[in-house]
N, C-alpha and C positions, 0 to 999 in steps of 0.2 A: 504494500500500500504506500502511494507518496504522500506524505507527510506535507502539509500545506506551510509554508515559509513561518519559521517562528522567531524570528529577529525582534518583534515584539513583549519575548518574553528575554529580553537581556539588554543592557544599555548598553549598546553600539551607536556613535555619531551616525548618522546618514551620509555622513564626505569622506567615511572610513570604511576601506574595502578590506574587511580580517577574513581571510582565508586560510591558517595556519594554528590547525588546530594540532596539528602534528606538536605545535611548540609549546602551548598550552592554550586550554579554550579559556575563553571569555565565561565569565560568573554569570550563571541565570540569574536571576533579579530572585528568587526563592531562596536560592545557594547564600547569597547576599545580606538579604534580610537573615537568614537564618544565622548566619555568622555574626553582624550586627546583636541579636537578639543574645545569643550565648557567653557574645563579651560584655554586655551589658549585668548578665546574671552572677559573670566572675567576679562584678564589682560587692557581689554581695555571698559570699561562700559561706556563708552559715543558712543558707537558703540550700545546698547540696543533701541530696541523701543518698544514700550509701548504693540501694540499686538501681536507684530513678538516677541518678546522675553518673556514679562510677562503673558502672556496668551493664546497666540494662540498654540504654544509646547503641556501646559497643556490640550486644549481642545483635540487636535490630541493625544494625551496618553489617555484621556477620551474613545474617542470613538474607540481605538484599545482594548483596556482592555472589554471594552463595549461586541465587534464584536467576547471575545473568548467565553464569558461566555453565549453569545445570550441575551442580555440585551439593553437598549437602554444609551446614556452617559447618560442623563438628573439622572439617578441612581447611577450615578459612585461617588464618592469622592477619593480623593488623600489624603493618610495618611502615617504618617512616620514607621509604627508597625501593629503588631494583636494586643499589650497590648490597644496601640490608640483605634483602632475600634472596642473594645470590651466593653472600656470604654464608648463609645459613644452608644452601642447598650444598655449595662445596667441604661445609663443615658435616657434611651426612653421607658423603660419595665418596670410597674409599678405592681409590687406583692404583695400580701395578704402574714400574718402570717401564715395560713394553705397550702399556695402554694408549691409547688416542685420544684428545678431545677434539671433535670438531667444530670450527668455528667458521662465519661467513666473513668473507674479505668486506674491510671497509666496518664492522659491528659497533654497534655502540660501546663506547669504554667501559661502562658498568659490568655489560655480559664479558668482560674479555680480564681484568685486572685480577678478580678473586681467582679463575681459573689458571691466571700466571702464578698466581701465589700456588695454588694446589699444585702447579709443574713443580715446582722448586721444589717443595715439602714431597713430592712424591717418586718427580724422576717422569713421571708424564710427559706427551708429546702435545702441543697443539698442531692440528693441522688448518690454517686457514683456504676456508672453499673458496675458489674466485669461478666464476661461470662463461664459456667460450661463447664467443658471436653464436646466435641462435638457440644458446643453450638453455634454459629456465633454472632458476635456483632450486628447486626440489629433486633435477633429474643429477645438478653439479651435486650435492647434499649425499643422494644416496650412493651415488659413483665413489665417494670417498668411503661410505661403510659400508667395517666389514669386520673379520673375528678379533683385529687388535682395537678396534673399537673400545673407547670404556662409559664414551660421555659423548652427548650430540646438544651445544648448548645454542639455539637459534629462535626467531623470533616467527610473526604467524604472517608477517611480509618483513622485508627488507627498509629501514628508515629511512632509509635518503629518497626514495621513489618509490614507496607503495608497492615494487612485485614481490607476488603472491609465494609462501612456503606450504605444500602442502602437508599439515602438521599430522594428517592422518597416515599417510605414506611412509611418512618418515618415521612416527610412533612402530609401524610394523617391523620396518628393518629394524630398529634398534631393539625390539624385542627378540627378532632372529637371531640376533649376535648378542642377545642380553647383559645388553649395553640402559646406559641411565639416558633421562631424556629432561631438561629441563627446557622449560620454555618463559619468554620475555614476551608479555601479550600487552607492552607499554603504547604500541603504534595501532592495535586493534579492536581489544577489549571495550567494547559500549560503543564500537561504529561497526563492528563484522562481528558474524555470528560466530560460537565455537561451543561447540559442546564437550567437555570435559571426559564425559565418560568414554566418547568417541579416540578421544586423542592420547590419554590414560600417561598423562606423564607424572613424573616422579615429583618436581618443583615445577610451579607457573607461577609467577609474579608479573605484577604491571605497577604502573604509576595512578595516582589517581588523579590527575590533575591536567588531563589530555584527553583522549577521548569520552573518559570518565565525568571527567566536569566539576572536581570537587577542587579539594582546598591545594595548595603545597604543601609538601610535608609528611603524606599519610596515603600511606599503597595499602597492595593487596597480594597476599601471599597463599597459594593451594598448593598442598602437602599430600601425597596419597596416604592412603591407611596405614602403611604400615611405618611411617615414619612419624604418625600422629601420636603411635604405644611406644616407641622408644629412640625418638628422636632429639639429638643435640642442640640445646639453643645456643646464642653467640653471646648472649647475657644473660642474668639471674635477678631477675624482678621478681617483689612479692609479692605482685600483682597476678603472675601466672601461676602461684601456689594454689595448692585446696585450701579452703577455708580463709582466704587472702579477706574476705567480705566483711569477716570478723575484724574489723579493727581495733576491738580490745585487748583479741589473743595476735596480736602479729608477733610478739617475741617466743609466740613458742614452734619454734622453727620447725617446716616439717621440710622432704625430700620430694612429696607426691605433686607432679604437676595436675593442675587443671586436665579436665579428657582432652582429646583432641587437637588440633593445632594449634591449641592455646598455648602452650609452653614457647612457638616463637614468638607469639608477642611481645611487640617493642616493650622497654618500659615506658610509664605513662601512657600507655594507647587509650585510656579515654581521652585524654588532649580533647576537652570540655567543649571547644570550637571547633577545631576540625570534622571530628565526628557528626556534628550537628550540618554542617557543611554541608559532608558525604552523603549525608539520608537522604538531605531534599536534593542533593544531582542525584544521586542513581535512581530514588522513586521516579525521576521524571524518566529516565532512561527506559526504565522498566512501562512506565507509563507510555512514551513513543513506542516502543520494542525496537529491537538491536535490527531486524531483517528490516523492517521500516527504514528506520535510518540509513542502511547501507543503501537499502533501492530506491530511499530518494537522494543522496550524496552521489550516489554513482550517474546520476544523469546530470550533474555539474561536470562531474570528472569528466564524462562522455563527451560533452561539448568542449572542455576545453582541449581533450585529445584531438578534436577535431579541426578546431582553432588553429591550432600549435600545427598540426601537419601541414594542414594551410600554408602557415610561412616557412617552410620548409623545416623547421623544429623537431627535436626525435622526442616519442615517448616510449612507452612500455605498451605492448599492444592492451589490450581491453582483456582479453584472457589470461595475459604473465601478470596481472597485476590485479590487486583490492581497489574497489570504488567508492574509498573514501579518501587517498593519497594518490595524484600523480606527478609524476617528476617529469621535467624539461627539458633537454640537454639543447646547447647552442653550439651546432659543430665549427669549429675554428674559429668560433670567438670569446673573449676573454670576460668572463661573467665576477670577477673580482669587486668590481664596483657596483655592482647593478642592486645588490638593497638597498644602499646608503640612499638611491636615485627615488627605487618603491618605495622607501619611508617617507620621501618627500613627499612623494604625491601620494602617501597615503593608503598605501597599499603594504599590507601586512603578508608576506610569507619566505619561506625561509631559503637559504644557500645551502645545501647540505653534499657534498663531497662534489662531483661535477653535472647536479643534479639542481634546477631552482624548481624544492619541492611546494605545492600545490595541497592544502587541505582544507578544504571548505566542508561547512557542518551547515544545520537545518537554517540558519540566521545569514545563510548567503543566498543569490539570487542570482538570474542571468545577468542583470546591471553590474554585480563585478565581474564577474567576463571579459562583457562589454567594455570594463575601465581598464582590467587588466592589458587586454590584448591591442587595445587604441594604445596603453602607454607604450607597448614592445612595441 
């Protein structure tokens, strides 16, 4: 279903064309008031109670995050990053000297730093994918695994231009060589669809402040089962203990975590605002639905592929790629300068490797297009 233009539910100027949600989206005016409202209540913390405020929020953010990815909460954790949850997945993956992790050429820093660390500490190999003229990233992905496999850490498209990793393909092979599978769903998560049971990986983390629509500060972390019963956190809050709720008895120390992926929680993950945040974006998300959004996003993307070929522009065809992100490339010309120029005139989106990425959400219209492609 297309989704009729909702720019009216977020204050965006009318002479600013924000297409760049890849970088972070714009506050819906809910999100807004809602975070207003919750700093307002910090001025007054004898007004807090124990599960209305420090826990019951976080459970209700649990189980909406839960409800987009098709997961159950008892898998959820509350984390302030991808660098967090990625640390947390290498502090649970235990590799051989002869093992592999594979990575995509060009990956966001987050998914690439903690796995170097795990090299060092283990003796591991990274191998980074890069993909040949006419190749797809999922077909370059599975070409490199294979039995020295140990880790496949990639995201559910590529960031700098939107094409597409098929996470369900790639879940198979890494169970044939029973290999780990973590996934960075920070470019996709609440604008494409993904269902979790389909894709069954080990860690999946994202940001929540991108296609998500919430605060900085405050992600999202899915843990299979069996990492939920005796899984290592990266720190020791008493917030993730049994009986933490008690705040009379906190000195009497116990060992037992909380069930379920509660034991990574950050510390402080009610973070009193944030959370308040999170609920009114992802209710609304959940209120659009994630298929909605993408098949009405992907008929922006559409036109602007169309555009861009026009002036003789490369993109990602419509099938190697998600229809919430597409990337531009200008052959033999020198794109160094060319945001400073879009900021001028007002046009928001981002440079990302040799790629000027493109990501427009339900609050853009064919009028930035139209502004965009008058300014190239």
């Amino acid at each position: 279903m297309i989704i009729p233009n909702q720019k009216h539910l977020f204050t965006i100027p009318g002479d600013v064309s924000y297409m760049n949600c890849a970088y972070m989206s714009p506050l819906l005016k809910k999100v807004n008031e809602a975070g207003i409202a919750a700093i307002n209540k910090r001025n007054g913390p004898w007004q807090y109670k124990i599960m209305e405020d420090w826990f019951g929020p976080g459970e209700e953010l649990r189980q909406l995050f839960a409800n987009i990815i098709g997961a159950g909460k008892e898998n959820i954790a509350l984390i302030p990053s991808v660098s967090y949850g990625i640390a947390v997945a290498a502090n649970n993956i235990t590799l051989t000297p002869q093992q592999k992790i594979i990575l995509l050429d060009q990956q966001y820093p987050s998914d690439v730093y903690a796995w170097r660390e795990l090299c060092n500490r283990t003796g591991a190999e990274i191998i980074t994918v890069k993909n040949k003229a006419g190749e797809n990233w999922t077909d370059a992905i599975l070409s490199k695994i294979d039995s020295n496999t140990g880790l496949v850490s990639v995201p559910n498209c590529h960031w700098t231009d939107g094409s597409f990793i098929d996470l369900e393909k790639i879940s198979a092979a890494t169970k044939t060589v029973h290999a780990k599978l973590v996934v960075d769903a920070s470019q996709s998560l609440g604008a494409f669809p993904l269902n979790i049971k389909k894709i069954d990986p080990d860690f999946l983390i994202t940001v929540g402040y991108k296609w998500l629509m919430g605060p900085y500060g405050l992600g999202y972390l899915y843990a299979a089962d069996q990492y939920c019963e005796t899984g290592k956190p990266i720190e020791f809050s008493w917030l993730n203990k049994m009986g933490s709720e008690d705040f009379s008895g906190l000195v009497e120390y116990v060992d037992e975590y909380k069930p379920g992926a509660r034991r990574f929680d950050v510390g402080e993950f009610p973070s009193f605002t944030n959370v308040q945040m999170a609920i009114a974006a992802l209710t609304q998300i959940l209120d659009w639905g994630v298929e909605n959004i993408q098949e009405t996003i992907a008929v922006l993307t559409g036109e602007i592929e169309n555009k861009a070929k026009a002036m003789g522009f490369e993109t990602p065809e419509k099938t190697s790629r998600t229809g919430h992100i597409i990337g531009i490339r200008f052959p033999g010309k020198n794109v160094a300068d060319l945001n400073k120029k879009l900021i001028e005139n007002k046009i928001s989106i981002s440079i990302r490797g040799n790629s000027m990425r493109v990501a427009p959400h339900l609050y853009n219209g064919r009028e930035d297009i139209e502004k965009l492609f008058s300014f190239l």
